[in-house]
N, C-alpha and C positions, 0 to 999 in steps of 0.2 A: 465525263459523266458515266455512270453507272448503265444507263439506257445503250448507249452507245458502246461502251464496254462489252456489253452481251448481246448487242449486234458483231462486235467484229468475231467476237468469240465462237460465234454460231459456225463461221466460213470455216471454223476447223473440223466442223462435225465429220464428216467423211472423209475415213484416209485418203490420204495425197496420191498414196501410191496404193492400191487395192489389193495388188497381188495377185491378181484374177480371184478375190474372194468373191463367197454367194453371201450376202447379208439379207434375215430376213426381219422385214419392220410392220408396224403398223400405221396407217394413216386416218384420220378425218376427214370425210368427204360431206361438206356441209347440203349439196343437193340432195344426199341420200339420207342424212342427219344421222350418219351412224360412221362406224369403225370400218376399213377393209385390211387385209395381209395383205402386201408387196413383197417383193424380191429387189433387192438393186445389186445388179452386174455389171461393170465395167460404166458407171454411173448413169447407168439408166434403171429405170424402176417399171416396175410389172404389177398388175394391180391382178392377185390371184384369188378374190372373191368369186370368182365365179367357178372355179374348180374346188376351191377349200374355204368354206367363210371365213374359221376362226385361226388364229395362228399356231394354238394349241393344235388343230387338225393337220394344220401342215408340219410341224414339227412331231409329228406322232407318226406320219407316215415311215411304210418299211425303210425309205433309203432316201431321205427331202433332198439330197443332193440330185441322185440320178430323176427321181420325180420332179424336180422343177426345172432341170435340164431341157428332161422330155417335153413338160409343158411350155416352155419358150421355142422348143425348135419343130415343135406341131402347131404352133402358134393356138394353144389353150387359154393365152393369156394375152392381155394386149399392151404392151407400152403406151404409159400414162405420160412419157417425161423426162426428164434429169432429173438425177438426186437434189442437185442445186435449185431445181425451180418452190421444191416443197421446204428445204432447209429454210429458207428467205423467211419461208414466213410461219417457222416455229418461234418469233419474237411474242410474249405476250402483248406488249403495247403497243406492236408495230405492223399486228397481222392483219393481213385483209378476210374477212370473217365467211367472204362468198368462196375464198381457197381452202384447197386442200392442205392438213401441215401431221406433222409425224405425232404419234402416240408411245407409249410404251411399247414394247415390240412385243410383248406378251399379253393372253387374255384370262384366259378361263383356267393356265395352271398355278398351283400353289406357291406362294414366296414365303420361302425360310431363308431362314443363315446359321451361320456357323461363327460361333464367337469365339476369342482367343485362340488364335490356330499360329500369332506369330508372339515370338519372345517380346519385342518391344510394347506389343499392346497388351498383353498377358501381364505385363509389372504392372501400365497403366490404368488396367482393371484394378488390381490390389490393391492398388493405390486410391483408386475412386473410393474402393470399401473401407479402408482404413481411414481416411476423410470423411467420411458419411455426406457425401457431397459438398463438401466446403472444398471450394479450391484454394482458399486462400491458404487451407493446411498443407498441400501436396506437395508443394517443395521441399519441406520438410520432413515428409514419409519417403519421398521420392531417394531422395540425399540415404537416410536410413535402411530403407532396404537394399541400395545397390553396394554402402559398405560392407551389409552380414551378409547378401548372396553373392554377389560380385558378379562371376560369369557363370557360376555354377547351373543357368540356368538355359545354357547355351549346347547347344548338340547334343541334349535329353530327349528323343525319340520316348513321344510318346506312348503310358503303358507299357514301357519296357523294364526291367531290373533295373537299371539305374533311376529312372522315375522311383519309383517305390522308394528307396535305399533314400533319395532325396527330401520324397516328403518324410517322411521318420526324422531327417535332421532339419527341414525347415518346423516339423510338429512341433521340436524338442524347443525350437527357439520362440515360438509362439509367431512363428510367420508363417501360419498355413493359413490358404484360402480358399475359398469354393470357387476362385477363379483357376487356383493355380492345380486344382483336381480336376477340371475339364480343361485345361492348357497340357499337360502333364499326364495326366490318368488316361485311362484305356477309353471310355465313352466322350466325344467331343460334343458339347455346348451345340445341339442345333433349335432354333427358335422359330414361331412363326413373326415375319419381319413384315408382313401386309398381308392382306387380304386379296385375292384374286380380283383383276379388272379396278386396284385402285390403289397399282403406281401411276409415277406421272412421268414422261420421255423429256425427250430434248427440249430446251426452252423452257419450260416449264416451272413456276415458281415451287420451291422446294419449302415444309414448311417446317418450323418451331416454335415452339408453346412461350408463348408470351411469359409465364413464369416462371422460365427455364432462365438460370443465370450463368450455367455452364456445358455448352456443348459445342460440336463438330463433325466436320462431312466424316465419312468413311469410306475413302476410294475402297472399289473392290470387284475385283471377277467375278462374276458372274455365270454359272453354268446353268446351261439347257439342258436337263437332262427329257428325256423321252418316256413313257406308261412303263416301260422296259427294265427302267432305272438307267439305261446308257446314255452316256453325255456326249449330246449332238451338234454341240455349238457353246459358244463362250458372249458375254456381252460386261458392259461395261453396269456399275452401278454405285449408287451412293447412299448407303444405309445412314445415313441422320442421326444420330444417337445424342441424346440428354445424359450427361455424365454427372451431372448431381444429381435427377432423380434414379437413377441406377445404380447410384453409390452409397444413398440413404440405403435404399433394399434392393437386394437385387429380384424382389417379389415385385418390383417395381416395373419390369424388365416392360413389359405391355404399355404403360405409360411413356416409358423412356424412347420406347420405338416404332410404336405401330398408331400415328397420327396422321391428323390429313393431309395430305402431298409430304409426307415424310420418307417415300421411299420414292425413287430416283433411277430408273431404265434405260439403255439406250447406247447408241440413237438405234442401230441394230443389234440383233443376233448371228453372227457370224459362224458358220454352218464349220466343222472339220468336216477336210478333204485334201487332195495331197498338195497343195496351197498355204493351206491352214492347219497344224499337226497339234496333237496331244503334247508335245516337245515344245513348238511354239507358246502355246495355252500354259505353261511351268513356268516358263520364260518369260512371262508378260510383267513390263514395269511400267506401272503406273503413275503417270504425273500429272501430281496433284496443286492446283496453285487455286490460293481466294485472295478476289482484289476488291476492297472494301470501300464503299461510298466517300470515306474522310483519307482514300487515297491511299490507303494499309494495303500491304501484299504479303502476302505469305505461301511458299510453296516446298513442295516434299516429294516422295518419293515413296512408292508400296512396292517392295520389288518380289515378286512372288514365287521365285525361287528358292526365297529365303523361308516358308511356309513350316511349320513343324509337321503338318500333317499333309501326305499324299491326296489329289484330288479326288480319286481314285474310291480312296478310300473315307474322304467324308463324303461323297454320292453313294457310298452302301451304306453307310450310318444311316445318311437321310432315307433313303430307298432300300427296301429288304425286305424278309419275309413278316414282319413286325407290322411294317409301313408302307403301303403303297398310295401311288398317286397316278389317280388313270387319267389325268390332263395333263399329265406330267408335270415338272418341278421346276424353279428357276429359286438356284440355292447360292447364295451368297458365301463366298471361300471367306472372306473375315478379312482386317489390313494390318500393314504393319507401322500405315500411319498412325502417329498419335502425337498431335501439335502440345507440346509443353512450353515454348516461351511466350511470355508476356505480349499480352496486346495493348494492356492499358495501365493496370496499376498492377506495380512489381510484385510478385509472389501469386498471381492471380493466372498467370498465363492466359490460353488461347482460350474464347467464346466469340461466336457469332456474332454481327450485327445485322437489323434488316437492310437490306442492299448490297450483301454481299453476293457476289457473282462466283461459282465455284464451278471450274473447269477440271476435269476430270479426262488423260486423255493419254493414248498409245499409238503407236503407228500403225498395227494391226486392226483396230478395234474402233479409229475413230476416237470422238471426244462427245461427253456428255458435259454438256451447259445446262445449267442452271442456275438461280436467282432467289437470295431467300428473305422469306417472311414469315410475318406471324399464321401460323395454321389456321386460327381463328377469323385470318385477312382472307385467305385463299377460299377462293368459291371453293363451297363443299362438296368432297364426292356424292355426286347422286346417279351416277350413270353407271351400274352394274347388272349383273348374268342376266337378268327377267328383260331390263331395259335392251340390253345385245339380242335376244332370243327374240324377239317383238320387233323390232326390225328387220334382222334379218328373213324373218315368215311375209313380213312387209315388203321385201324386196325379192323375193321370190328365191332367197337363196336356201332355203332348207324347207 
């Protein structure tokens, strides 16, 4: 059963082997009726509301590594626990409602992404536009433009001379798209992807619009970046994306992706330090598997080495003198999955069902579960910035 499926799935949430990483998360603490920041270290968890309320606070400070150090070996903080005791009961249907269980690991800063940053989802895009959201046409767009591009679209460094020199000959052939101008051209594709204080972490039902006929997860990295614009941690996430409404327009973009419980956190944020390197963070490959109620599996692979664009360098896109963000940012790198075979009826490939359970997961970073439905099923966000701010004055913490 599906229930039980996303129970066992859960026991992956925390790497196996940690690496002496610092991960920092958020939790639910039903006696206080509000959100607190954690830390978990060598699978124990630290409850750091009373040093820093928000997680945006802790992730903003000069150096959150050496600061959270300090604050467990001055003992600032108090161990709550195991990581394991809170995981248990991020089940929706299985939680005990007087426990603590994990939130998005983020609060108060901004969620963007970055679209088409890998060659395989870059065709996919063109292909949604060239379909006007009809899947049942993409097989045969799909088939069509990999005969005229072929590879041609493969170790083109973004914005460079041979980018150019390419669109000219895909213009000539009538294969140019607004996808393949921010895949390719010099400004990358960044969107707002949700709304601050309303992802949803581990466990948690992920959601899609009931009139959606064609969509899918979006494993994908995840950076913390800091007020600073420097990237202080990585986490794992699952942008949600509606591929027919974003393929009718891509003015659509708002609809296709920014819905309730559509955007997907977790379980932590994992701090660099010499544990956890900018080397490792390039390296990260994500597996991606959805196992579906009538017993369907399907799983892939984001490997993020394969990136057209440096991380680097889409955290100054996002962050710059143009754009800043003083809660700092949690910018989505973009995948290079994009499920094409058949789920159901041939030439239709991969959509969703409700009950699908989608595990998202690395050995560094943990694994993000969740469980999907219709957005319109999912109690609605109503607990944002005023509601956080009013508790916290309540609990004496600011």
């Amino acid at each position: 059963m599906v229930q039980d499926l996303l129970k066992d799935k859960l026991d992956q949430a925390f790497p196996a082997d940690p690496g002496g990483g610092i991960f920092v998360g958020r939790i639910w603490i039903p006696e206080e009726a509000g959100p607190s920041p954690v830390v978990a270290i060598d699978g124990k968890l630290y409850d750091f509301s009373r040093v820093v309320p928000t997680s945006s606070q802790l992730l903003n400070t000069d150096n959150p590594v050496t600061f959270i150090n300090e604050a467990i070996l001055t003992q600032w903080v108090d161990c709550i626990g195991s990581v394991d005791e809170f995981i248990y009961n991020c089940h929706p249907d299985l939680r005990n409602p007087q426990h603590p269980f994990f939130l998005s690991p983020c609060d108060l800063q901004a969620i963007r992404a970055c679209g088409v940053t890998f060659v395989s989802s870059m065709v996919e895009r063109v292909i949604e536009e060239f379909a006007k959201g009809q899947p049942e046409k993409s097989a045969e767009i799909r088939h069509s433009i990999s005969k005229e591009v072929g590879d041609n679209l493969k170790n083109v460094v973004p914005g460079s001379e041979k980018a150019e020199k390419l669109k000219s000959v895909l213009t000539r052939q009538g294969l140019w798209s607004q996808y393949l101008e921010v895949g390719i051209g010099p400004d990358a594709e960044v969107f707002n992807k949700a709304q601050p204080m309303a992802s949803v972490g581990l466990g948690a039902e992920i959601g899609i619009r009931s009139d959606s006929s064609w969509n899918n997860p979006e494993p994908e990295v995840v950076l913390a970046i800091n007020r600073a614009g420097k990237i202080i941690g990585a986490t794992i996430g699952n942008d949600v994306n509606l591929r027919d409404f974003e393929g009718r327009s891509a003015l659509l973009l708002g609809k296709a992706k920014d819905n309730n419980a559509s955007c997907a956190l977790g379980p932590f944020v994992r701090l660099l330090d010499g544990n956890y390197t900018m080397e490792d963070l390039c390296n990260t490959k994500l597996i991606v598997k959805v196992d579906g109620p009538e017993g369907y599996s399907l799983s892939g692979v984001s490997d993020f080495s394969k990136i057209s664009r440096a991380p680097i360098d889409l955290a100054n896109q996002a962050v710059n003198r143009a754009h800043q963000y003083p809660d700092g940012v949690m910018l989505f790198l973009g995948t290079q999955f994009a499920p094409t075979e058949d789920r159901d009826q041939p030439g239709k490939g991969f959509t969703h069902k409700k009950g699908d359970v989608v595990t998202i997961s690395c050995d560094q970073l943990g694994a993000l579960v969740n469980r999907v439905n219709f957005c319109e099923a999912i109690p609605p966000w109503s607990y944002g910035i005023t509601d956080l701010w009013q508790n916290l004055v309540v609990r004496g913490l600011i």
